[in-house]
C-alpha positions as CSV (number, residue, x, y, z in Angstrom):
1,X,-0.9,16.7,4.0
2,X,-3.4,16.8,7.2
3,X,-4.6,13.3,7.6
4,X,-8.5,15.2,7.9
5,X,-7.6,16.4,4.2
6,X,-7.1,13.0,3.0
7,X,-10.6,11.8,1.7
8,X,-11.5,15.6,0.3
9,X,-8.2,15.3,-2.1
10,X,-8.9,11.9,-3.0
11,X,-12.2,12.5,-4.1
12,X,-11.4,15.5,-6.2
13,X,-8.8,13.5,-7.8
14,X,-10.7,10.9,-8.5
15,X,-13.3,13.5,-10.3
16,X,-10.4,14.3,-12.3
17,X,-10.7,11.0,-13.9
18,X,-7.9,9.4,-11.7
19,X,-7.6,5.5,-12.1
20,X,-5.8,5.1,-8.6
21,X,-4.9,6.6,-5.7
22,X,-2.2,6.2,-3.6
23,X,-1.2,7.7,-0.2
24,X,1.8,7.6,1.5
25,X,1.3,6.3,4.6
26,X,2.7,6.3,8.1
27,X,6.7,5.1,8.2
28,X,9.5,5.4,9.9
29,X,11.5,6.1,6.6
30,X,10.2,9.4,6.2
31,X,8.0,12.2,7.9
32,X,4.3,11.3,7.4
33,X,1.7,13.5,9.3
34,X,0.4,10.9,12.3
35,X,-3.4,9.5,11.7
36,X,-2.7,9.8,7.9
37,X,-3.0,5.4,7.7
38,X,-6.1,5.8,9.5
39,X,-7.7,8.8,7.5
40,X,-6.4,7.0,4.6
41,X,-8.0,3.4,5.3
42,X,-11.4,5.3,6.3
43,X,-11.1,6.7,2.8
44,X,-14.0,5.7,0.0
45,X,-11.6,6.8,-2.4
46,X,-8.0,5.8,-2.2
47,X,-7.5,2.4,-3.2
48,X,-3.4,1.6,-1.7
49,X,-2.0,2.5,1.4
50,X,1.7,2.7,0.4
51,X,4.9,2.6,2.2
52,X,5.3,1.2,5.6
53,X,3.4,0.9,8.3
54,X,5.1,3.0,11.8
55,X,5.3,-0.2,14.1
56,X,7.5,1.6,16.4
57,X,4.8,3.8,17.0
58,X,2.7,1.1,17.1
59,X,0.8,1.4,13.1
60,X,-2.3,-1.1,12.7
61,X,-4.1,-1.7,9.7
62,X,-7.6,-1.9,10.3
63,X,-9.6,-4.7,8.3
64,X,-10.7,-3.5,5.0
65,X,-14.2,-1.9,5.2
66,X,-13.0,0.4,1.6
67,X,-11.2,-2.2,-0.7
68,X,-8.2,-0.3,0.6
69,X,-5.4,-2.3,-0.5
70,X,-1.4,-2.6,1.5
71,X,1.7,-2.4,-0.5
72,X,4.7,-4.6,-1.0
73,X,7.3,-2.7,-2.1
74,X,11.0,-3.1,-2.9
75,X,12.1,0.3,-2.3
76,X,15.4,0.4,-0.3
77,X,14.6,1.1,3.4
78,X,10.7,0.3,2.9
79,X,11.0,-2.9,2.1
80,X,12.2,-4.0,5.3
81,X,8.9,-3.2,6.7
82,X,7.5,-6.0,3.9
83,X,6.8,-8.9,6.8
84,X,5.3,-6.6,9.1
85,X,2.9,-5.2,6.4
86,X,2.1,-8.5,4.9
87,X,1.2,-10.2,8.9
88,X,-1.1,-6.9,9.2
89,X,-2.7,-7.3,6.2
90,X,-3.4,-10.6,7.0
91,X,-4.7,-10.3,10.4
92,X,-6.8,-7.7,8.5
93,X,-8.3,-9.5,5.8
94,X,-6.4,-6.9,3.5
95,X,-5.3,-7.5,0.1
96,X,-1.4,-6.6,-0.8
97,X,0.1,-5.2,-3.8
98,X,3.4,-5.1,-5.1
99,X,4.7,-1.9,-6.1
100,X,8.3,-0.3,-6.8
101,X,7.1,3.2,-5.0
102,X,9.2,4.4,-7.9
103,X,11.5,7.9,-7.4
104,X,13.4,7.5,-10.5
105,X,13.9,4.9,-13.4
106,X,16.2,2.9,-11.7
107,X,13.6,2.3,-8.8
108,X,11.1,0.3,-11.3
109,X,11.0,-2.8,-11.0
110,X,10.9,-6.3,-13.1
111,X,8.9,-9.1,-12.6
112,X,11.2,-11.2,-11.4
113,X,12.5,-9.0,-8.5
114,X,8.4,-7.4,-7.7
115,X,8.3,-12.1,-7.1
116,X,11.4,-11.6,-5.0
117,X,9.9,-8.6,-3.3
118,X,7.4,-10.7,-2.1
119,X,8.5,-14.5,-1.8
120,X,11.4,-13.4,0.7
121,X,9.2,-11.8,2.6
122,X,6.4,-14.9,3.3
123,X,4.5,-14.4,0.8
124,X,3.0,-17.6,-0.3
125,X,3.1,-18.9,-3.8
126,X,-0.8,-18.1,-4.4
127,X,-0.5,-14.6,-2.5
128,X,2.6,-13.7,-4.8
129,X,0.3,-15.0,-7.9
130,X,-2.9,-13.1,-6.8
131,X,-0.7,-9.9,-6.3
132,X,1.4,-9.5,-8.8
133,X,-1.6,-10.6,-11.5
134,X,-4.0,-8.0,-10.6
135,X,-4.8,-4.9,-13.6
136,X,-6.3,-1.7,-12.4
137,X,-9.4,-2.8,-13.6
138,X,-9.5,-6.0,-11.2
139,X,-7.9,-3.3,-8.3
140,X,-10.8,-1.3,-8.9
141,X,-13.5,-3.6,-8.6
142,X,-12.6,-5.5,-5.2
């Protein structure tokens, strides 16, 4: 989708009574329209920015102004964009997530390999516990 599309969608989805939304953002995994992470983080309605973040092409995340939240995720070929994300988020200010970014049923994940997901990646102990004990409610509401 057009990154200037972004904020429109999410709002209308969000009128249809949508908990959370998610947007794709910016990798170098898969085609992403550029500017998308920016239009994305700018966003008053989408709560995660998911997938990578396109360091090669030199992807920042901005510090959260929208509760906007960054995702941890253990999807194959993602998740080795996990330390990178978690640095930016830090430097940032941003909150992570952990999140299979589920294609099929064997993508979803346990508890034990979303703590994996993150304690490989240098995640501290009280990061890993904040992230991986968060509802939608308490998503929500930062």
């Amino acid at each position: 989708m057009p990154p200037d599309q972004i904020d429109e969608l999410a709002c209308y989805v969000k009128g249809l009574d949508a908990d959370v939304v998610v947007v794709p953002g910016e990798t170098v995994f898969e085609h992403v329209a550029p500017g998308t992470n920016a239009a994305a983080q700018s966003s008053a309605y989408v709560d995660i920015l998911a997938l990578r973040l396109d360091y090669g092409r030199g992807g920042t995340f901005r510090p959260a102004r929208n509760g906007v939240f960054l995702e941890i995720t253990s999807r194959c070929g993602h998740n080795r964009m996990n330390g990178h994300a978690l640095s930016a988020a830090r430097r940032a200010v941003v909150e992570v997530v952990v999140q299979s970014d589920a294609h099929a049923p064997d993508d979803l994940m346990s508890g034990r390999v979303q703590y994996h997901s993150c304690a490989r990646n240098g995640v501290s102990e009280e990061e890993v516990q904040r992230a991986l004990s968060r509802t939608v409610e308490e998503l929500l509401s930062i």
